[in-house]
Structures are given as C-alpha cells and as structure tokens.
C-alpha angles and dihedrals in degrees: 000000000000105000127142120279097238095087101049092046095047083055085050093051095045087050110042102237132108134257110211125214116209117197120233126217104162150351097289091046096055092049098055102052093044092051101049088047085055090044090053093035095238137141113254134194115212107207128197131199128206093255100040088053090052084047091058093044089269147303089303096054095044086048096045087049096046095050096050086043088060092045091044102046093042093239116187110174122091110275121179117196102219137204102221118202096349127181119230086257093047094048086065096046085062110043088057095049092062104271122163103214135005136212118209113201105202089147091113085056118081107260103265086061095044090058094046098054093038093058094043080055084042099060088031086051098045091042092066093041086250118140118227128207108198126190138239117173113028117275098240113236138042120283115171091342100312112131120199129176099213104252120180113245118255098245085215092048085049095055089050092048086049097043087068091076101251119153105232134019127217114204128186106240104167091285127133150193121255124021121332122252118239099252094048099156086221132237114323105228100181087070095048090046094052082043093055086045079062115037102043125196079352106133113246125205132210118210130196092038090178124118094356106149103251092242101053072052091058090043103051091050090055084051095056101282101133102157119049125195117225119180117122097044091062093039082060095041088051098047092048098051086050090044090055103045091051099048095046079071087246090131085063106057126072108337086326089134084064103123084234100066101034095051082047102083089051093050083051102056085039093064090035083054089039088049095048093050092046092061090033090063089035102237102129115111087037110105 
C-alpha cells in the first residue's frame, strides 16, 4: 500500500521505534524488501538515489514498476516510494513521476537558500499529498557522487529547517555513507540530543545506517531518530551471497546460470538483512 511517509513516521515517533528505509536499485531488490515488510508486518520506505533512479530508466519507470509491484504482490503495510538525497531539480522529477515522498538535500546551500527552496518543495510536496525529509549538517561519505564531510548539524539551523512544516528532518550527527573506518569517533549524541530540544515531536533520520553498532542505533531512536537509512549493508550482503554461489561452481550444474537462480541467493541474504534491521528498529508489528 503506496501512502506518504508522514504518518508512519509520526507513529514512530509517538512510539519510540524506528522506520527503515531500504534503498532500491532493481526489481529483485524491491521485491524483497516489499515482500519481508509485509512478512513482519512493518512499514518500509523504499528509497531511490539519483543514480539508482538513472540506473532503473528514471524516476517514471521505477515508479510505474513500484506501484504495480505493491498491487501484484498484495502488499498491505504501509510502503513510501522516496526520493534520497534529491536535488531541487530531482525533488520535482519526482514529484511529478509518482513518487510518494521526497527528500531535498540543500544541505550543500547556506542556510537561507537551503530554507527557500525547502519551503517552495514543502507547499509543492504537500500539494500532491506527498511527505518531504529535508537536510541540515553534511551526511559524511560519498553517495552517487555526492561528497560530505560529516559535519554536525547547527540545533538552531534544525529548528528553522523544521519550522517550515516538513515532515522529517535529516542532521548531520557525525554519520556517513559506505562502510565506517575504523577510527570513526561515533555518533555524537550530545548534538542529537540539543537538535531534538529543538525540533520537538519533529521525525529524525539517520542516514548511513550502516555499520552503526546496534546499540548507538538503539540510542539515537530514544533520542528522536525514527527513520533509519539502510543501503550499503544490503549491496555487500548481495554481492556476497552471488560471489559465493558462483564461485561454489552452482551456476554450472544443471540451469544454474538461469538469472533466476543465480540472483537467488542475493535476494535471500537481502530479506534475512531486511528482517534483522526491522526488528532491530522495532517497527514490526506496526503496521
């Protein structure tokens, strides 16, 4: 079931668990993650990059196949199809392909450009019954090309961001995208906390999900995180379970080389890794 992404996030709020969402980047992907949230009964955001989307013919045909996924597969939780890390030029795209919520990264503006063109995406959003995550403090890391340097988000920038009515806020908490160095100083919980002071029941999301100890996970959710974004976990799992089948020799016996088999395996580890964050964040049973 396609809705915005504002309801099950304010429950998740209300509630003090986390909403994950789980980045697409083709057909098995999406339904495997559509399939295990319905499994564990849980809400699910199905974000989409940039690049992903190019990846997938554009924002129309991932929308076109997202929505006839849900209606095929007889999905009944509560699934947004989400713009990640969107441009201003992307958010409308978007908008206008079908998509259920947005996310406006103005993070790279000052901050009086990020808020004008944040609450012009606010009213276009809203208009179309869409929900919209903006950001404040650079996301550390690289995604499609993007580079941040992981800046913490300024609490009094937050609160003006939020103050614009948007529906989830992303802060830069000393999180990042890929795969965490070794020395990463952690999340730095003394920022989230001064950013929930002033935000209020306001959503936070936590991007760069991957390799969070579970317990700086658990942490950041009592503190105000209720969507948390989970990409390059499930790309390594993926590419593991594949490695492994082929070289195990399987693709060599029988039709093993069918597309279907040997992508399998990879579909597999994604809805065991699905499953493990949703009760992680706490959201199954939520639906």
């Amino acid at each position: 079931m396609l809705v915005s992404a504002k309801e099950m996030l304010d429950k998740a709020k209300a509630g003090h668990y986390g909403v994950g969402q789980f980045n697409i980047n083709n057909l098995e992907w999406t339904k495997a993650i559509l399939l295990t949230a319905q499994e564990m009964n849980s809400p699910a955001i199905l974000g989409v990059s940039a690049g992903a989307g190019k990846y997938m013919c554009g924002f129309k045909t991932v929308a076109a196949m997202v929505k006839a996924m849900d209606a095929d597969l007889g999905i009944t939780v509560p699934i947004a199809l989400h713009l990640d890390h969107g441009t201003y030029e992307a958010s409308k795209e978007c908008v206008a392909a079908g998509f259920t919520s947005i996310m406006f990264d103005g993070s790279s503006y000052d901050i009086a450009e990020n808020i004008e063109k944040t609450k012009e995406l606010v009213k276009l959003a809203h208009d179309n019954g869409m929900s919209i995550e903006a950001e404040v403090g650079a996301i550390g890391g690289e995604e499609d090309g993007v580079v941040g340097m992981g800046e913490c988000a300024d609490p009094d920038e937050c609160k003006q961001i939020a103050d614009l009515g948007i529906d989830m806020l992303a802060a830069g908490i000393g999180n990042i995208h890929g795969v965490y160095p070794e020395n990463w100083a952690g999340l730095q919980f003394d920022v989230l906390e001064k950013i929930q002071e002033k935000t209020g029941t306001m959503p936070l999301v936590l991007h760069g999900g991957t390799g969070i100890p579970d317990e700086q996970v658990k942490r950041a959710i009592t503190l105000g995180v209720s969507k948390i974004n989970v990409n390059t976990e499930c790309q390594l799992v993926f590419t593991a379970a594949t490695r492994e089948y082929i070289e195990a020799g399987k693709d060599k016996v029988g039709k093993g080389f069918d597309p279907r088999k040997v992508l399998a395996p990879g579909v597999q580890a994604i809805q065991d890794k699905v499953k493990e964050k949703i009760l992680l964040f706490g959201s199954d049973g939520k639906a």
